[in-house]
Structure formats: structure tokens, C-alpha cells
C-alpha positions as CSV (number, residue, x, y, z in Angstrom):
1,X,65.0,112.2,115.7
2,X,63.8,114.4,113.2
3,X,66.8,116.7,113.0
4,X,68.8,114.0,113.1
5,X,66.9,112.5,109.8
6,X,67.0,116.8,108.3
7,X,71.1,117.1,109.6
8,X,71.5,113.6,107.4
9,X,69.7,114.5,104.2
10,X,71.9,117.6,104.4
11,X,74.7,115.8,104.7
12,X,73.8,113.8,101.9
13,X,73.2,116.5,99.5
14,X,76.2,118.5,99.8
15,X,78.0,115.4,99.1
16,X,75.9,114.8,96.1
17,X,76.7,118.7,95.1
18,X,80.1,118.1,95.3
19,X,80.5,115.0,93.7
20,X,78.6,116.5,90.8
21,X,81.0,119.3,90.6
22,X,83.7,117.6,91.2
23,X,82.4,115.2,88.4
24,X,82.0,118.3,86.0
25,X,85.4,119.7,87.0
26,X,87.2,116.1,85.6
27,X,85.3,116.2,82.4
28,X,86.3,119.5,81.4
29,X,89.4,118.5,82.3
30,X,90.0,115.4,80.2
31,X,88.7,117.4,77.2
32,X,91.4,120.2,77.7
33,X,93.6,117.2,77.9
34,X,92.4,115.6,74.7
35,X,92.3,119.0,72.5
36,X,96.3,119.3,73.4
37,X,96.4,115.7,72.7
38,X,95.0,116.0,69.3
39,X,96.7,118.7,68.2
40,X,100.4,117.1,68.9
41,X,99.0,114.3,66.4
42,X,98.2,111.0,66.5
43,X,102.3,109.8,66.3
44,X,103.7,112.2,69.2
45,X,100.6,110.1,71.1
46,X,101.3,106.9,70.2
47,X,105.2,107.2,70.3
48,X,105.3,108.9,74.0
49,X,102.5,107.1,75.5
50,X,102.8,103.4,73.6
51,X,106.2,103.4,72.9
52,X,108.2,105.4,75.3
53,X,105.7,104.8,78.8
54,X,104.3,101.6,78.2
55,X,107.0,99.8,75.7
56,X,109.4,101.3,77.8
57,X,108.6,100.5,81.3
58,X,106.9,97.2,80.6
59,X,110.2,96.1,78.7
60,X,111.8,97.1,81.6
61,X,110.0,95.1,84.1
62,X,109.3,92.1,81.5
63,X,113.3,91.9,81.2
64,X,114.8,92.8,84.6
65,X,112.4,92.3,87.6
66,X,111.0,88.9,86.4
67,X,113.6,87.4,85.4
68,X,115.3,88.8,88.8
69,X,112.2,87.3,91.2
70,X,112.3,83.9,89.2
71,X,116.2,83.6,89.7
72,X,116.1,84.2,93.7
73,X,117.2,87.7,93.2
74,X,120.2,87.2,92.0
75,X,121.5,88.6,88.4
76,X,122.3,85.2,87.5
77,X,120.0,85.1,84.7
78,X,122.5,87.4,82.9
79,X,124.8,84.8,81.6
80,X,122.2,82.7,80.1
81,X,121.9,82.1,76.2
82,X,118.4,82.6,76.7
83,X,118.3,86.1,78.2
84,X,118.6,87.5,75.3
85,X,115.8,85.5,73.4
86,X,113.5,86.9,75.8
87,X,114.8,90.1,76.0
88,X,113.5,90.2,72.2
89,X,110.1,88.5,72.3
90,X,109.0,90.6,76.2
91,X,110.7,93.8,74.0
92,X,108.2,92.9,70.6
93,X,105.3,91.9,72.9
94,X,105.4,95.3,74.8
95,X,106.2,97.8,72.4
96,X,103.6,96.1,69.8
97,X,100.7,96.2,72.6
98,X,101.8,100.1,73.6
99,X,101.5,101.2,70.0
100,X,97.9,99.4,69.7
101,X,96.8,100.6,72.9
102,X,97.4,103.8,72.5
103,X,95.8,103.9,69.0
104,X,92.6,102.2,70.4
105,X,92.7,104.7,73.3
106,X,93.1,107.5,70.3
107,X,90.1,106.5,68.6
108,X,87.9,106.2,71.7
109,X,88.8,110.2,72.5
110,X,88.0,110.8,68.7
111,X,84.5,109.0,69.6
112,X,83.9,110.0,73.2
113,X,85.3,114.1,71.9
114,X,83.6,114.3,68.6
115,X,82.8,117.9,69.0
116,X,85.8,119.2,69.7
């Protein structure tokens, strides 16, 4: 039993080792991120990650996919006057919350990075 119990606690410590490492690895990572990050600027940021991946994309799913799965998969919804309506407000809606996400995300690096 006891080697058991001594092979366990083993176990359990190199698995503590190497999440710690592991851990350590990913912080140092994120802040090499961040330092290239900040030096692009605060725009580049906020117009590749808010507006290009997250206005982008969620546009796209906001005016496409829904609109596709609510009309039984068929492009139907096309021809109505009110496609368009929504094409503007999902398009405001998306692009306005990329370009504040990314700016609050900015400002937590700036916090979380201080000293670099």
C-alpha cells in the first residue's frame, strides 16, 4: 500500500511541475504577444481584431446563417425588403461591439502589462 500511496504523490507532483511550467511558459507568452501588440498601436489592434475578425465574421453569421436557419435553409430571405434593414442594424451592432471590445481588451493588457 505504501508504494502505492509514494508512486501516487509522485505522480501528482510531476503533474504539479508541469502545470507550473507549462503555466509559466503561457505567461511569457502572452506578454511577447502583447509587446508586439503594443507596438503596432492601439488602431492596427482595434481595426484587425474589432473590426476585421469580430465585425467581420459576426456580420457574416448575423446576416447569412440566421437568416438562412430561420428561413428553412433556403435563400429566400434574399428578396425581402427587410433584408437589407437588418443587414444594417446586425452590421452597426457588430462592428460597434468589435471596436469596444477590443479597446476594453487593450486597456486590460495596458493594466494586466504595466511593466512592459
Amino acid at each position: 500500500m505504501n508504494k502505492i500511496m509514494y508512486i501516487f504523490i509522485i505522480f501528482i507532483f510531476f503533474f504539479n511541475i508541469e502545470y507550473i511550467i507549462d503555466n509559466f511558459t503561457k505567461i511569457e507568452k502572452r506578454k511577447i504577444k502583447w509587446k508586439r501588440m503594443k507596438d503596432k498601436g492601439l488602431v492596427l489592434y482595434i481595426i484587425i481584431g474589432g473590426v476585421f475578425y469580430y465585425g467581420f465574421i459576426g456580420s457574416l453569421i448575423g446576416m447569412i446563417i440566421v437568416p438562412w436557419i430561420n428561413f428553412n435553409f433556403s435563400f429566400d430571405f434574399i428578396y425581402y425588403e427587410t433584408y437589407i434593414s437588418w443587414c444594417f442594424i446586425i452590421g452597426t451592432i457588430m462592428l460597434s461591439s468589435g471596436i469596444i471590445s477590443r479597446y476594453l481588451k487593450w486597456k486590460d493588457y495596458q493594466k494586466k502589462y504595466e511593466s512592459l
